[in-house]
C-alpha positions in Angstrom: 0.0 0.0 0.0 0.9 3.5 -0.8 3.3 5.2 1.9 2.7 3.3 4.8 5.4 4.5 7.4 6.7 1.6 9.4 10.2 3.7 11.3 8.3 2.7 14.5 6.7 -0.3 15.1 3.8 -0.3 17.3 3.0 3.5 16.2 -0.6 3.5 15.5 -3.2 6.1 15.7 -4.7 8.2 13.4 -1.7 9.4 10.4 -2.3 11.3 7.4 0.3 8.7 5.1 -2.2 6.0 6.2 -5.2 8.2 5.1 -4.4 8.8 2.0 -2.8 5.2 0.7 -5.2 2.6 2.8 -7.9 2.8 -0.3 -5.3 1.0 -2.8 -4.8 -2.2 -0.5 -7.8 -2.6 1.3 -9.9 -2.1 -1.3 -8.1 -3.8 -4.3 -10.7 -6.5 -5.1 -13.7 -3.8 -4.9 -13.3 -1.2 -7.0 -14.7 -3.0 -10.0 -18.3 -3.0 -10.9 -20.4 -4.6 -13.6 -21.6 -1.8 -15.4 -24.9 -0.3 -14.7 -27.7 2.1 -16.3 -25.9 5.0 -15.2 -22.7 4.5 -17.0 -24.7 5.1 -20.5 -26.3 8.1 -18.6 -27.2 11.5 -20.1 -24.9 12.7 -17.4 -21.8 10.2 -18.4 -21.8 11.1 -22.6 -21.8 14.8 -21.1 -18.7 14.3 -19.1 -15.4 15.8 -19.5 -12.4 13.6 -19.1 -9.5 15.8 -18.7 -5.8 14.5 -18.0 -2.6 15.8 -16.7 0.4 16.1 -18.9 3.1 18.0 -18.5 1.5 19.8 -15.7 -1.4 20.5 -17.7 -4.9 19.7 -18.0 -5.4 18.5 -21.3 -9.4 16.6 -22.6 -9.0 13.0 -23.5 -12.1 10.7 -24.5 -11.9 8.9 -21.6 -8.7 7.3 -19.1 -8.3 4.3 -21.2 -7.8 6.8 -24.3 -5.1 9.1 -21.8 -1.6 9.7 -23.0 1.0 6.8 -22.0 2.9 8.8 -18.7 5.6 6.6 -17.3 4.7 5.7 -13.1 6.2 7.2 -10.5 5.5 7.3 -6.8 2.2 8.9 -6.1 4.3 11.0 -3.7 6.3 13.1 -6.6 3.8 12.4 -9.8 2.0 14.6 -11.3 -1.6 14.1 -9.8 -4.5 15.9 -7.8 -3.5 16.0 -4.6 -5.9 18.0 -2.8 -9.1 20.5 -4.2 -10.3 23.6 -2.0 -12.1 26.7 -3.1 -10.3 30.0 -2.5 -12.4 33.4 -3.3 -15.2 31.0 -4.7 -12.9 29.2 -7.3 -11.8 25.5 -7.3 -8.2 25.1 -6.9 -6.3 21.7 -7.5 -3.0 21.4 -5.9 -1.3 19.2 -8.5 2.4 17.6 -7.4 5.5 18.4 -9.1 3.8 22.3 -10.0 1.9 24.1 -8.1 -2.2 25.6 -8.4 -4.4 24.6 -11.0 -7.4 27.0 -11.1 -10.5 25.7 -13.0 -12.7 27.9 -14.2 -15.4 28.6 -17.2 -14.7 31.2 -20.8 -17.3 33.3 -21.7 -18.7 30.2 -23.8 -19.2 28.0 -20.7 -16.2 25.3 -21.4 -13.7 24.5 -19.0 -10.8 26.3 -18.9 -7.5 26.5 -16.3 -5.4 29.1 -14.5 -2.0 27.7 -13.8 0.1 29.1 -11.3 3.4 26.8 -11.4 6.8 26.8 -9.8 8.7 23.6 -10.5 11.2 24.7 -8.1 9.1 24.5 -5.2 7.1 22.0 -5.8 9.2 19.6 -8.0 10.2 15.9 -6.2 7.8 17.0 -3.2 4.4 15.9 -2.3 1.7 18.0 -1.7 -0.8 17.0 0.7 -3.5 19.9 2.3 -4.7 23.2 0.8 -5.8 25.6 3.3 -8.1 28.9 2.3 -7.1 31.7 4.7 -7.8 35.0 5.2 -7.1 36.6 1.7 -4.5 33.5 0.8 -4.4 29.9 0.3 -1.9 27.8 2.6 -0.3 24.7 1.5 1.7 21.6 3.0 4.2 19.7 1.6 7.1 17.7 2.2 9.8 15.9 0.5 9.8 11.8 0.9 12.6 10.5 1.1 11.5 6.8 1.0 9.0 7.1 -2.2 11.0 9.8 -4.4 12.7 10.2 -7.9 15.4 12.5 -6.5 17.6 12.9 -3.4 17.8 15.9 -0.9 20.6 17.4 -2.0 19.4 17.3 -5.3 16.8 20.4 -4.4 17.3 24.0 -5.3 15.5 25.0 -2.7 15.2 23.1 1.2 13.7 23.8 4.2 10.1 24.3 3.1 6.8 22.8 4.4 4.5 25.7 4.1 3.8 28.0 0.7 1.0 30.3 0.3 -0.8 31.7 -2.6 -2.3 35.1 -3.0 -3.9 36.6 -6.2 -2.3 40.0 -5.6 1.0 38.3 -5.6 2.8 37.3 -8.7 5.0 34.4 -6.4 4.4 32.2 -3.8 5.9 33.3 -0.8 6.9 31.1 2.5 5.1 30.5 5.6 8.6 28.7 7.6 7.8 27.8 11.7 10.4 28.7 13.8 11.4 24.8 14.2 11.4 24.4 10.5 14.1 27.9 10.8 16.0 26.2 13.2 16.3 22.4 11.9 16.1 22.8 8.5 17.1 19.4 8.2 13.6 18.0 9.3 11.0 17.7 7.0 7.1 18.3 8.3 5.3 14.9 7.3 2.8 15.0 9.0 0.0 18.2 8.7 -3.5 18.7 10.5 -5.2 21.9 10.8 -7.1 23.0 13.7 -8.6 26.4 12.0 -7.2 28.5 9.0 -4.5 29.9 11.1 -3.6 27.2 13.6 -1.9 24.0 12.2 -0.2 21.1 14.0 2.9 19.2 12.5 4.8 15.8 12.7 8.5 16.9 11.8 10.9 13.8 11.0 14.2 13.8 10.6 16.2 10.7 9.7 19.9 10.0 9.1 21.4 6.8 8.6 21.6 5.8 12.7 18.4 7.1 13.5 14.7 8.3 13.3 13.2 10.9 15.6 9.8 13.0 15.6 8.4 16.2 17.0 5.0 18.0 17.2 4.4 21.7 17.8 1.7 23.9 16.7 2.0 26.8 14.6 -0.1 30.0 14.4 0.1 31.5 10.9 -1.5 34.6 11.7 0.7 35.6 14.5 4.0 33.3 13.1 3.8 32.2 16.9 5.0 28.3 17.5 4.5 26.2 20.6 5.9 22.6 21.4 3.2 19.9 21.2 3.1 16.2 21.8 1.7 13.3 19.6 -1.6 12.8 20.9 -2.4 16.4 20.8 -1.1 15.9 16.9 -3.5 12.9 16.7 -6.5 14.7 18.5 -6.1 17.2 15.5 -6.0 14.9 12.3 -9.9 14.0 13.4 -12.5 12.1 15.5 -11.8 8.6 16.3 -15.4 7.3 15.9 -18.2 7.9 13.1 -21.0 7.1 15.5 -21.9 8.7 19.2 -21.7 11.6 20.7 -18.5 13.4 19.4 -20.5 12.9 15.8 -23.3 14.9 14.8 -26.5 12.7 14.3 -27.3 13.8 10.7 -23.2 12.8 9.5 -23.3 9.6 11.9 -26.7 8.5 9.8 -25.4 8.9 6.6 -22.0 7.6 7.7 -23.8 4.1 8.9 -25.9 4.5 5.2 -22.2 4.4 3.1 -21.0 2.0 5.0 -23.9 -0.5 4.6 -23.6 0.3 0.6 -19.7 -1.1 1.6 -18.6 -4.7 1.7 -17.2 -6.2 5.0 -13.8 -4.5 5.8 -10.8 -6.7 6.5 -9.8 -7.0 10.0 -7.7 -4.5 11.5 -9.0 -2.2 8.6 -10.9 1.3 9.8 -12.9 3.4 7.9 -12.1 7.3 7.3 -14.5 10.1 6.2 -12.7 13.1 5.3 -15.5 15.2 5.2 -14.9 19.4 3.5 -17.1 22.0 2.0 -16.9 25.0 0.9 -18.0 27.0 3.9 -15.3 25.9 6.0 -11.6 25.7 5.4 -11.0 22.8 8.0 -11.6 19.1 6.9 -13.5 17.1 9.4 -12.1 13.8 9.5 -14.1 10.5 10.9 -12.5 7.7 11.7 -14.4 3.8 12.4 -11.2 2.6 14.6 -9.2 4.8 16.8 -6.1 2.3 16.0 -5.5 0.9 12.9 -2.3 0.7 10.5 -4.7 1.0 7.4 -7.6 3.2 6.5 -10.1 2.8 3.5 -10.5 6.9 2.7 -14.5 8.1 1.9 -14.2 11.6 0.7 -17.4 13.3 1.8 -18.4 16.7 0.0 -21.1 19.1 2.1 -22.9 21.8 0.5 -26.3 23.5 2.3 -26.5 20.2 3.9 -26.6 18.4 1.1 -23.8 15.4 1.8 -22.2 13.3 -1.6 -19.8 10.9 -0.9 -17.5 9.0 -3.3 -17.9 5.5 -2.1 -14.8 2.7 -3.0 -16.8 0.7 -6.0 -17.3 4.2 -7.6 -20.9 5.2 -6.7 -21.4 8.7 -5.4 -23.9 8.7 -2.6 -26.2 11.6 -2.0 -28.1 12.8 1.3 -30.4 16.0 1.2 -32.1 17.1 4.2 -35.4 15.5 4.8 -34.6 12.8 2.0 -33.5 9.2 1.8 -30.2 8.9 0.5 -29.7 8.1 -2.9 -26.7 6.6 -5.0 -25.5 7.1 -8.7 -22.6 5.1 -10.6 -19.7 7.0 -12.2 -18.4 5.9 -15.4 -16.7 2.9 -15.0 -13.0 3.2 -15.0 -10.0 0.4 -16.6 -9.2 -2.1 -14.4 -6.1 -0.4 -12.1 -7.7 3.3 -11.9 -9.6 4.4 -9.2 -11.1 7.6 -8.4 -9.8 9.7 -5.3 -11.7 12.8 -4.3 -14.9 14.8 -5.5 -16.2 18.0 -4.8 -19.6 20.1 -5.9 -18.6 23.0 -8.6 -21.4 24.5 -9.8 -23.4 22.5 -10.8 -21.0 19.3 -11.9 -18.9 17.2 -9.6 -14.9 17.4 -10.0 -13.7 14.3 -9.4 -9.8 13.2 -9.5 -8.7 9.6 -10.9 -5.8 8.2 -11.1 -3.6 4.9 -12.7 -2.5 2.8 -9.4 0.2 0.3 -8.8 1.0 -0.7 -5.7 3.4 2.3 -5.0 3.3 4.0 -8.2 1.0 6.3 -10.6 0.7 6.5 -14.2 -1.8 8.6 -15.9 -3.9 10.8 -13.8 -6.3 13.8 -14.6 -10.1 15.1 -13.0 -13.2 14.1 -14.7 -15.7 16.8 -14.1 -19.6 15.3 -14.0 -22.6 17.1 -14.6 -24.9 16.7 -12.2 -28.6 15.0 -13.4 
């Protein structure tokens, strides 16, 4: 499975690495579907298939069609790492570049805003957008286990936290007074507890030994305290998608996707990363509070309407008052899977992505329009 730290053995608890990658092994044998009414759908033959090449966006007939692209690690390939809307426009933090914008032209088609800089991003992985206060953060890190390149090999080191602002023609740094004084560490690990208050794992490895820290950093105020593991855990999320730490209407249409879900394997948990566009923080849910893998459901809130993107590729919908309803994507190749939606407009922008075991080839967003 995909990034799965193991430095420390017996260290369990809720970790982003394991969030992101636990789809791709626990879920390898149900991500196929027979293929159903809805894949001939209005909706499907109106779909735009879009992949990423070169850093760009470019349409394709569907995945199968895409370009050849030669895998990498999904930690340095060029992929959608992470979607958030910034001054009401959708941005997708793509690896290996930067800020992809997507917008609509005068005549309604899709069109993109790049904002790139190879030199910060290349041969690191991008893994949170945060909208702030008239900027958008994000986190990234170099792996040094899953990576095309070596430390020294980078222009530029030392960095964990870029923002963007549309008055500014360059990103510009956002560097914790640990990262300042040990550049050597890298930040792997990122939670946010508000738009200007963000926890960190730092990790700093040589060839005799592994060590970790936690502090908490205040963006607004560039003020950093020491923190300590389980305050880091407390941040990434929840540890339960039922009772009373979970709202009743999320914890009902949690149980709902996870009866549309076949038996888990054991020592698997289940994670709902739930977003929206009213709120910069991701709320994450999680079935276990210890596991070493975690099948991701991306959930996507909007007026209280709640889609999520469920493993087999069915996207299941909740609006208030109303049963929950669910409604098959197209139907991928055999070794793509889908990774993350969100509501724009009135289409859903979904990421997909070429897996193997470690590695990605093609990848791109397919953009739905919603029946």
């Amino acid at each position: 499975m995909r990034g799965l730290r193991k430095e420390r053995s017996g260290h369990r608890g809720f970790r982003p690495g394991l969030l992101i990658l636990g789809l791709l092994a626990a879920l390898a044998g149900c991500s196929a579907r027979a293929p159903g009414p809805a894949d001939a759908g209005s909706a499907a033959k109106a779909a735009s298939w879009l992949q990423l090449q070169s850093g760009s966006f470019q349409p394709v007939a569907d995945p199968a069609a895409a370009a050849p692209v030669a895998r990498r690690p999904w930690t340095v390939q060029s992929r959608v790492a992470d979607m958030a809307f910034f001054d009401g426009t959708l941005y997708c933090g793509v690896n290996g570049s930067g800020l992809a914008a997507i917008v609509r032209d005068s005549a309604g088609r899709i069109a993109f805003d790049y904002h790139a800089d190879p030199l910060i991003f290349g041969h690191r992985t991008i893994t949170t957008l945060v909208p702030r206060q008239g900027s958008l953060a994000i986190h990234l890190y170099f792996n040094a286990l899953l990576n095309d390149a070596r430390p020294q090999d980078l222009s530029l080191g030392g960095i964990s936290l870029v923002s963007y602002a549309p008055r500014q023609s360059d990103y510009s740094f956002l560097i914790p007074p640990f990262q300042r004084m040990n550049p050597d560490w890298e930040a792997v690990g990122f939670a946010t507890e508000s738009e200007n208050s963000f926890d960190f794992e730092w990790k700093y490895t040589d060839v005799s030994e592994t060590r970790f820290q936690y502090t908490r950093y205040h963006a607004d105020t560039k003020a950093e305290e020491p923190a300590d593991r389980d305050t880091y855990l407390a941040a990434l999320g929840v540890p339960a998608i039922e009772g009373p730490s979970v709202p009743s209407t999320l914890a009902s249409f949690f149980a709902t996707c996870r009866a549309e879900m076949p038996v888990l394997p054991p020592g698997v948990s289940l994670q709902f990363s739930l977003r929206s566009r009213e709120s910069p923080v991701r709320r994450n849910y999680r079935s276990r509070k210890d596991s070493e893998t975690a099948v991701a459901v991306p959930v996507f809130e909007e007026e209280g309407t709640l889609r999520a993107l469920l493993p087999d590729g069915r996207v299941l919908s909740a609006e208030p008052g109303a049963a929950a309803r669910a409604a098959a994507l197209p139907r991928l190749p055999p070794g793509f899977r889908y990774t993350d939606l969100v509501k724009w407009g009135t289409s859903l922008v979904i990421p997909w992505e070429e897996v193997s075991f470690t590695d990605v080839g093609r990848a791109g967003i397919l953009v739905y329009p919603l029946s």
